[in-house]
Residue frames as qw, qx, qy, qz and C-alpha x, y, z in Angstrom:
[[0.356, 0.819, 0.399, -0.210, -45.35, 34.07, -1.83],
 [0.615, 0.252, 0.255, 0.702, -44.09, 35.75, -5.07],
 [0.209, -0.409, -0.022, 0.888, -42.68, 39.21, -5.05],
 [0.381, 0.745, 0.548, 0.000, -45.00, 41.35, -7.48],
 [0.353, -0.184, 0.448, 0.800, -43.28, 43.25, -10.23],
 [0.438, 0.819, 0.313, -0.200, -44.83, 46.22, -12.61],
 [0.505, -0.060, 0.377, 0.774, -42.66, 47.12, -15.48],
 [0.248, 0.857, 0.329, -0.309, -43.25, 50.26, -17.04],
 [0.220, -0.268, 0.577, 0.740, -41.71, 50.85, -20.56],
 [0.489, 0.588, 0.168, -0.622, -43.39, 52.46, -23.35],
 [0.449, 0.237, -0.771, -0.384, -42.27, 49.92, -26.21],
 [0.896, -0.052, 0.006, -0.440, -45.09, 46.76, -25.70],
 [0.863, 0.122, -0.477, 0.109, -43.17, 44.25, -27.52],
 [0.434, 0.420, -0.666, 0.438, -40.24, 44.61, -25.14],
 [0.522, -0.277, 0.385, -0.709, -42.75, 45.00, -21.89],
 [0.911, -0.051, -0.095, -0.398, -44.72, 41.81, -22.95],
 [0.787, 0.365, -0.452, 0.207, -41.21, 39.95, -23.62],
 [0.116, -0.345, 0.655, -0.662, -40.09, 40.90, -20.01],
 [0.803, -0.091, 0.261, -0.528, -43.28, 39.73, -18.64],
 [0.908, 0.159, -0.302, -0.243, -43.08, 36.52, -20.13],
 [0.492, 0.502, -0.594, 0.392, -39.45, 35.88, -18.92],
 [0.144, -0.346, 0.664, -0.647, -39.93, 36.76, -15.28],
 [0.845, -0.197, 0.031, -0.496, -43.18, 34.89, -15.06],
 [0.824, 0.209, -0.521, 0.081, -40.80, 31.82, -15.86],
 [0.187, 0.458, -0.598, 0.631, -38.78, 33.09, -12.21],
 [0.546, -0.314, -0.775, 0.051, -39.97, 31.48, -8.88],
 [0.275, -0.472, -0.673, 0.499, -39.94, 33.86, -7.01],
 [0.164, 0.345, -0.023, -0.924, -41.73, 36.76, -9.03],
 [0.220, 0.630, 0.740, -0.082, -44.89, 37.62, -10.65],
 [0.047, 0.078, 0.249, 0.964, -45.83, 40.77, -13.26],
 [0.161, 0.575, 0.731, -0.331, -49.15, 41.57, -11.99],
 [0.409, 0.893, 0.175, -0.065, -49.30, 44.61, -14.87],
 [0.545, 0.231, 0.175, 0.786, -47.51, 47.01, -17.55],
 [0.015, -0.818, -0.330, 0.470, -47.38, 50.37, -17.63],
 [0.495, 0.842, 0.183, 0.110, -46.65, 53.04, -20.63],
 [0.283, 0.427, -0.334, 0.791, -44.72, 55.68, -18.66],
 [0.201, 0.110, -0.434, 0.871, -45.14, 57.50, -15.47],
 [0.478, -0.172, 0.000, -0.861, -48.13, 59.13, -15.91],
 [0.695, 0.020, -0.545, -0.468, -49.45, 56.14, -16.71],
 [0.594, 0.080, -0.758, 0.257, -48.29, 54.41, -13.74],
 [0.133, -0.078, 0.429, -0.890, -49.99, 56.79, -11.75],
 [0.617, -0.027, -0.421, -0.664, -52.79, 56.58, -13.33],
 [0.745, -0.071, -0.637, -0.186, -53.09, 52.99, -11.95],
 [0.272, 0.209, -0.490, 0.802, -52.03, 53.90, -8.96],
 [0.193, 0.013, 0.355, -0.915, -54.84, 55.68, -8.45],
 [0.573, -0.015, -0.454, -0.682, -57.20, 53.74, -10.16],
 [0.804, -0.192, 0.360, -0.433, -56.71, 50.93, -7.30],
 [0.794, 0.380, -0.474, -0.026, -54.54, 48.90, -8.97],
 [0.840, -0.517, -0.039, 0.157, -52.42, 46.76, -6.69],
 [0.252, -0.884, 0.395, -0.005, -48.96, 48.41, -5.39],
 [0.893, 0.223, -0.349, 0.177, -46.23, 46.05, -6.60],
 [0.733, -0.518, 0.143, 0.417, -42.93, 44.99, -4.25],
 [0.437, -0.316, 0.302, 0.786, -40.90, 46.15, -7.71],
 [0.638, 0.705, 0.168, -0.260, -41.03, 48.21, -10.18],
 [0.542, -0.166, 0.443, 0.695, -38.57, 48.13, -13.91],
 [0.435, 0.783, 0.442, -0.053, -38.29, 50.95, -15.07],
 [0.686, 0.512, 0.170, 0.488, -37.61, 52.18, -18.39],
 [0.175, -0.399, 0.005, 0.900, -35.57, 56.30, -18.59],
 [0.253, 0.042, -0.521, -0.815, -36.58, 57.38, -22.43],
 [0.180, 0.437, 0.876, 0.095, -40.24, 57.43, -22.13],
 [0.192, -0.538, -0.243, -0.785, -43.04, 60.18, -23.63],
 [0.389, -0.699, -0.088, -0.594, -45.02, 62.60, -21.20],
 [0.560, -0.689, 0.403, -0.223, -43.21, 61.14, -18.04],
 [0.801, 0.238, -0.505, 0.215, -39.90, 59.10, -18.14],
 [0.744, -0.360, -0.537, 0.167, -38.32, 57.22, -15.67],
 [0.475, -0.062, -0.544, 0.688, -36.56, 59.92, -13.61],
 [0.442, -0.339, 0.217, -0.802, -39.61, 62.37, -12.75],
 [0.794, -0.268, -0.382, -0.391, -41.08, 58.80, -12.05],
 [0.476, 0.060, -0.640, 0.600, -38.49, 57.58, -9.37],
 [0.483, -0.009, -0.514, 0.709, -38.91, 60.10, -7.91],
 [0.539, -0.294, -0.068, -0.787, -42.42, 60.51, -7.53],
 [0.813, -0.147, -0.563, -0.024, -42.12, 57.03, -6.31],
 [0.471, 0.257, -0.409, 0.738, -39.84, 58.22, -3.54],
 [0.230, -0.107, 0.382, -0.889, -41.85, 60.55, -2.03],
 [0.749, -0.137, -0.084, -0.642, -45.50, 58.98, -2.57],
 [0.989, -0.110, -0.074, -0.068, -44.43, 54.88, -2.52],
 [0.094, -0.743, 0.649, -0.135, -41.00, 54.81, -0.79],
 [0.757, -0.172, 0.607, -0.169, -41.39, 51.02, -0.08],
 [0.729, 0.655, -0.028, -0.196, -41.82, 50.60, -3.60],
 [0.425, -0.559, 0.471, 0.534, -37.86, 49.49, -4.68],
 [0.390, 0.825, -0.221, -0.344, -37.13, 51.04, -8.18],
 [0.605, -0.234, 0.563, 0.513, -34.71, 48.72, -10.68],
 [0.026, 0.724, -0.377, -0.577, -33.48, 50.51, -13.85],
 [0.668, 0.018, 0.673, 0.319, -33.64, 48.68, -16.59],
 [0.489, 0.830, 0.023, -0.268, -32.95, 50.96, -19.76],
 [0.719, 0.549, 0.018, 0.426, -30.06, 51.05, -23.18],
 [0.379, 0.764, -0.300, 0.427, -28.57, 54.08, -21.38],
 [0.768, -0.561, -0.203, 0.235, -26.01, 53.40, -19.14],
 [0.548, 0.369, -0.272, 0.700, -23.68, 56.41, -18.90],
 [0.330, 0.109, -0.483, 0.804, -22.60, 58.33, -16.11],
 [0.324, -0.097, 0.162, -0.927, -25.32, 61.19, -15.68],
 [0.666, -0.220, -0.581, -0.412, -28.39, 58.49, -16.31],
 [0.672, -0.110, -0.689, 0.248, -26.94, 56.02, -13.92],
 [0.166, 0.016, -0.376, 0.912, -26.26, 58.89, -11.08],
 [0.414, -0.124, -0.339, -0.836, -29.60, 60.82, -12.01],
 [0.736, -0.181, -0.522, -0.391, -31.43, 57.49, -11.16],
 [0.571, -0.267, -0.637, 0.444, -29.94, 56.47, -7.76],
 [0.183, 0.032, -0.206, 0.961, -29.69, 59.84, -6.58],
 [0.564, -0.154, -0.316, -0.747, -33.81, 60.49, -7.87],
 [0.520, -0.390, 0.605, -0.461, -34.14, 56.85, -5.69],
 [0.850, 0.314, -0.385, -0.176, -33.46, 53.64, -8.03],
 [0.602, -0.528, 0.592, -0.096, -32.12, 50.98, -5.91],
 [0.642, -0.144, 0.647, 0.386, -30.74, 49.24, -8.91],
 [0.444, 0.694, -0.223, -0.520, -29.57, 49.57, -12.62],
 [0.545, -0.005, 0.788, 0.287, -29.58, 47.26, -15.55],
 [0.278, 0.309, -0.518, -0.747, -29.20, 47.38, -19.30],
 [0.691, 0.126, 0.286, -0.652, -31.39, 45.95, -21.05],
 [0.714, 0.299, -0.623, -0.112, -29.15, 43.22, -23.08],
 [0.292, -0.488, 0.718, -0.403, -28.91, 41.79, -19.61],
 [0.404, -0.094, -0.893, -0.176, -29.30, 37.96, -19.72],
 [0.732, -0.424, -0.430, -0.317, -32.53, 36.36, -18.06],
 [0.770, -0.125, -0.513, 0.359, -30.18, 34.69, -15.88],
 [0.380, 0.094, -0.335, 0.857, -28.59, 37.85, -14.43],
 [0.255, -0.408, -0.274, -0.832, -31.49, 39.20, -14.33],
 [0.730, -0.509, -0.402, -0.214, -33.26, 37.09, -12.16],
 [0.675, -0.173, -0.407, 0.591, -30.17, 37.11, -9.80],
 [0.113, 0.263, 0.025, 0.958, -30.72, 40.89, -9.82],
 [0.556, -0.524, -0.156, -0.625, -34.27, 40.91, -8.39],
 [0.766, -0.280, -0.573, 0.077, -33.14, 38.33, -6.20],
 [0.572, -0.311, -0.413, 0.637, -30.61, 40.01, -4.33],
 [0.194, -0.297, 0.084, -0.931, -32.95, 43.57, -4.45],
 [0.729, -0.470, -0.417, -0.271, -35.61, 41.31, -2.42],
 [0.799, -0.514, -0.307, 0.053, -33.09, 40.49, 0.06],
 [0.493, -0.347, -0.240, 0.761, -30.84, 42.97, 0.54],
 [0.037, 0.786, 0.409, -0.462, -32.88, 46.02, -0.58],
 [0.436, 0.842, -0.158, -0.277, -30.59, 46.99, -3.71],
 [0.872, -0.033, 0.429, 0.234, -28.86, 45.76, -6.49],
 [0.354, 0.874, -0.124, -0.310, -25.93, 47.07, -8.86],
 [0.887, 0.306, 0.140, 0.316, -23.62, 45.38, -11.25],
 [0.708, -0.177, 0.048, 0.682, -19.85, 46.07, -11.07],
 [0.211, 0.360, 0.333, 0.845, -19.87, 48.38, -14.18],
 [0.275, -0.749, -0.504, -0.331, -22.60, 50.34, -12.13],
 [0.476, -0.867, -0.093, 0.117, -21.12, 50.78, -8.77],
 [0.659, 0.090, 0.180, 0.725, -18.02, 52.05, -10.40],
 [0.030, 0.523, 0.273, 0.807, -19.63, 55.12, -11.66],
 [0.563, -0.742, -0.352, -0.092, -21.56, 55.34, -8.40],
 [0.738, -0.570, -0.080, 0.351, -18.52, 55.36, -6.25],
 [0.414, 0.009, 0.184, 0.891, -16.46, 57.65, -8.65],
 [0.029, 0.529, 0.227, 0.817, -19.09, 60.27, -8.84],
 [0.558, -0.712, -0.424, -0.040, -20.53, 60.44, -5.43],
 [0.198, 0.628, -0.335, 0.673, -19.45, 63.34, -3.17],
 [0.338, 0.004, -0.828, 0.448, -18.88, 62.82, 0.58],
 [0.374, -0.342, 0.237, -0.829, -22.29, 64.45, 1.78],
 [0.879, -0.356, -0.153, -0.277, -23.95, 62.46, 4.74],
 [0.882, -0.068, -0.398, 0.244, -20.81, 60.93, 5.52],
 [0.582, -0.803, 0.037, 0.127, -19.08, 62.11, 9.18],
 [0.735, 0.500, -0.336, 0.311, -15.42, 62.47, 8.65],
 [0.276, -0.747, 0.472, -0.378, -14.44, 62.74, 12.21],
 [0.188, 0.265, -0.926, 0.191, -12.20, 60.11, 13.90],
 [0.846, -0.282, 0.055, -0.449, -14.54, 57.34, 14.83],
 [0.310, -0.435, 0.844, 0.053, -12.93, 54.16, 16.76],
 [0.799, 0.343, -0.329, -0.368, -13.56, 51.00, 14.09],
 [0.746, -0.311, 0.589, 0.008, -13.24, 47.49, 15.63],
 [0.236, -0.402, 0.783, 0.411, -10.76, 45.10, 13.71],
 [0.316, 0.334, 0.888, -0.030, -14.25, 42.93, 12.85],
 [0.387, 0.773, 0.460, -0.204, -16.05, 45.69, 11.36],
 [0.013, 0.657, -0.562, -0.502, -13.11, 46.92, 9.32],
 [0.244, 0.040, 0.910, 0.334, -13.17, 43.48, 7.79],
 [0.299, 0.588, 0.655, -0.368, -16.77, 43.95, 7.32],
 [0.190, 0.782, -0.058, -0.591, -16.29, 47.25, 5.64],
 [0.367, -0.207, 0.784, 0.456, -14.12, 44.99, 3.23],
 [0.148, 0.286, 0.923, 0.213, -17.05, 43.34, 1.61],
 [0.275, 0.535, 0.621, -0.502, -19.32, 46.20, 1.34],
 [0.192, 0.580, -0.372, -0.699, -18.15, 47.35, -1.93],
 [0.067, -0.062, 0.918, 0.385, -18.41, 43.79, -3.23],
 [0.639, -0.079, -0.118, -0.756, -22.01, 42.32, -4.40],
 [0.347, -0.069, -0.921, 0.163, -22.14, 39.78, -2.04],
 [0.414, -0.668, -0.135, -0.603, -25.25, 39.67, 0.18],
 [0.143, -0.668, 0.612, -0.399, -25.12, 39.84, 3.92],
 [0.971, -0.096, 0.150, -0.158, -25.63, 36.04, 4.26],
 [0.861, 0.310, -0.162, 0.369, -22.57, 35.03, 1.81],
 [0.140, 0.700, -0.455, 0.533, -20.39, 38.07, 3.87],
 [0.533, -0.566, 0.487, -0.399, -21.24, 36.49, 7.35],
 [0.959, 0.274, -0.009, 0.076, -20.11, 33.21, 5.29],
 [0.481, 0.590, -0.344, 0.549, -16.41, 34.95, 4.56],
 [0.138, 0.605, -0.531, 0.577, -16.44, 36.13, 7.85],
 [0.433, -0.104, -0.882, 0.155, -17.16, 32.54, 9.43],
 [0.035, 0.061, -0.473, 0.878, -20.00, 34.20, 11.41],
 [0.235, 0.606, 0.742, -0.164, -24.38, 34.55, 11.78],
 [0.217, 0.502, 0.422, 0.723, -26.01, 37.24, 9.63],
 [0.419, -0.873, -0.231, 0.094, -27.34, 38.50, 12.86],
 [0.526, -0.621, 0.083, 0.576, -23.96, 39.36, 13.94],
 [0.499, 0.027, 0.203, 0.842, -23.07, 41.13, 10.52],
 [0.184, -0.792, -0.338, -0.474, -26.43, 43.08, 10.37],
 [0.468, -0.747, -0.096, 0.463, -25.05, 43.96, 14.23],
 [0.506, -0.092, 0.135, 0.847, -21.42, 45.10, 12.31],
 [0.215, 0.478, 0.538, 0.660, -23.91, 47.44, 9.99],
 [0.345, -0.768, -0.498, -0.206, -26.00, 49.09, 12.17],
 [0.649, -0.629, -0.164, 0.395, -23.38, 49.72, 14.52],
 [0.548, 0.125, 0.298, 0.772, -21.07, 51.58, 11.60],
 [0.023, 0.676, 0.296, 0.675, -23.88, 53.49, 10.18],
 [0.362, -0.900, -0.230, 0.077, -24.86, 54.99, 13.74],
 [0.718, -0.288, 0.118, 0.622, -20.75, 55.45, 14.19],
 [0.265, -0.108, 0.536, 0.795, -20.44, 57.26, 10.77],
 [0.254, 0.522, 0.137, -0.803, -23.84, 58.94, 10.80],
 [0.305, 0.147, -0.604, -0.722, -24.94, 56.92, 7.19],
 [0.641, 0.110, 0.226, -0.726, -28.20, 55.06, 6.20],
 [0.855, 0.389, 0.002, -0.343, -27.38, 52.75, 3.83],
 [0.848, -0.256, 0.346, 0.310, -24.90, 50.02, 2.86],
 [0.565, 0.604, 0.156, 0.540, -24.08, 52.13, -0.23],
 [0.298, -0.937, 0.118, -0.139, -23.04, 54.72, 2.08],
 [0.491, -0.759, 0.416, 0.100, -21.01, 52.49, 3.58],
 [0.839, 0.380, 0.323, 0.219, -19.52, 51.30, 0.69],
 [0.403, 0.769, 0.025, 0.495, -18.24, 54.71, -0.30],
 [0.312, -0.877, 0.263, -0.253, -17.12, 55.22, 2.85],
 [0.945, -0.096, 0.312, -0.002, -15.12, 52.10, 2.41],
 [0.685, 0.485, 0.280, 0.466, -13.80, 52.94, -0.50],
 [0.235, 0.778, -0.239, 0.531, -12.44, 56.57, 0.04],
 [0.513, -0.762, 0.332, -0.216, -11.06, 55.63, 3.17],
 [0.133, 0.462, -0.875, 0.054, -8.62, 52.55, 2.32],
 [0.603, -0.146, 0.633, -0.463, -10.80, 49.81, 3.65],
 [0.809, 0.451, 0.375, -0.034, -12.59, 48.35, 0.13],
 [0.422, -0.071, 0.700, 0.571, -11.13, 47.95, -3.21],
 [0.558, 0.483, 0.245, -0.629, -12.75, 49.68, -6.06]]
């Protein structure tokens, strides 16, 4: 079954011209547009149908994308949020993960990348492009993360390797000649270890500890 997708940007042409693209994608489906925010309530409440994603724009009138995140957040948490806007400096990009966007993309992004981008927010829950988690991992500050000695097996050190990268955990338990069960074991077993929630956690705990490359 395709994933159901609601873009919400307040320029038509470029909404309709999305739509058209992804419809072309096998495993997705635009089931509506929205204006802005409001407007996406609006439908919301009107009984429209809850999509799996949403793309949305930042720069929109009477609600833009970051009071909308993050009404999404609290009211439709399931909901996973991808960015897709022109601005992609520092404070935006931050602003929008932080507000609860599980991914960011400009908007000259090819088709191609594009689709690969919803793909691997279907199946691993969030998606960011190099030039993204750069800025992520240089502005994030160490809250949530434990800093007390914790013991870290040789296998989940490797592990830790590969969370900075944008491989998902299928192609990592590939590298590390292993089942995806057993790396979804390595994950689970970190975050409880090191007190985090998310694989971007451990990412950044990866990274300011010597483990990942940034």
């Amino acid at each position: 079954m395709k994933k159901t997708i609601v873009i919400v940007d307040d320029h038509l042409l470029i909404a309709k011209a999305l739509e058209g693209i992804i419809d072309n994608f096998q495993d997705f489906q635009v089931i509506y547009v929205a204006e802005n925010g409001q407007n996406l309530i609006d439908k919301f409440q009107s009984n429209h149908e809850i999509p799996d994603i949403i793309l949305m724009d930042i720069s929109m009138p009477i609600m833009d994308g970051f009071e909308s995140v993050l009404w999404l957040k609290k009211n439709h948490p399931d909901v996973k949020v991808m960015a897709l806007s022109m601005q992609g400096d520092d404070n935006s990009v931050i602003k929008m993960i932080k507000n609860g966007a599980k991914g960011y993309l400009l908007k000259n992004t090819h088709p191609r990348d594009l689709e690969t981008a919803l793909i691997k927010l279907k199946d691993d829950g969030f998606f960011y492009p190099e030039w993204a988690s750069k800025i992520i991992f240089s502005n994030i500050n160490n809250d949530g993360i434990n800093e007390k000695v914790v013991k870290i097996s040789e296998r989940e050190k490797e592990f830790l390797t590969y969370t900075a990268t944008e491989l998902s955990y299928k192609e990592i338990a590939e590298k590390m000649a292993c089942s995806p069960r057993t790396v979804e074991s390595y994950r689970d077993q970190l975050c409880e270890k090191l007190d985090l929630k998310s694989r971007v956690g451990l990412a950044v705990f990866a990274l300011k500890n010597g483990f990942a490359k940034s």
